[in-house]
Residue, then its C-alpha position, 0 to 999 in steps of 0.5 A: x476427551x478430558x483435556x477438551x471438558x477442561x478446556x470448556x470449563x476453562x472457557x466459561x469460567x472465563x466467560x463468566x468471571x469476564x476474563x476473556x480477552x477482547x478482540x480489537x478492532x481498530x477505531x474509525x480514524x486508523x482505518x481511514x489512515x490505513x485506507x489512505x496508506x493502501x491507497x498511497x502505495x498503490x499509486x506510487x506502484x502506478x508511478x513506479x509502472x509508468x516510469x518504467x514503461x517510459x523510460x526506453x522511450x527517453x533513451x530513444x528520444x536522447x534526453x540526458x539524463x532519462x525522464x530525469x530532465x525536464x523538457x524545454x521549449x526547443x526540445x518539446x517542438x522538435x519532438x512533437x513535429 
């Protein structure tokens, strides 16, 4: 009980001599940068999902080098026929 009336006296001197500390929140700017950062990672997840998902099926179609190499002309009408 005693340590709990000095921890609220302590609070209000704080209060009243404004000696509190101020809680921050961040400023309009770095929440959009955030917002766009979260949004980034995201997609590069999605990215990440996609390429691993097609990556058995460059095996099986035989490109050299996985999704890696481009797909020419030749190639592009051999495997869509």
């Amino acid at each position: 009980m005693a340590n709990s009336a000095m921890l609220n006296r302590l609070i209000l001197r704080l209060l009243l001599e404004a000696l509190f500390p101020r809680t921050w929140i961040p400023s309009v700017g770095e929440r959009d940068l955030r917002h766009l950062l979260l949004h980034r990672w995201r997609l590069v997840r999605m990215r990440a999902r996609i390429e691993n998902q097609l990556q058995p099926h460059s095996l099986v179609l035989d490109f050299p080098h996985g999704l890696q190499a481009p797909l020419q002309d030749s190639s592009r009408h051999s495997i869509f026929q």
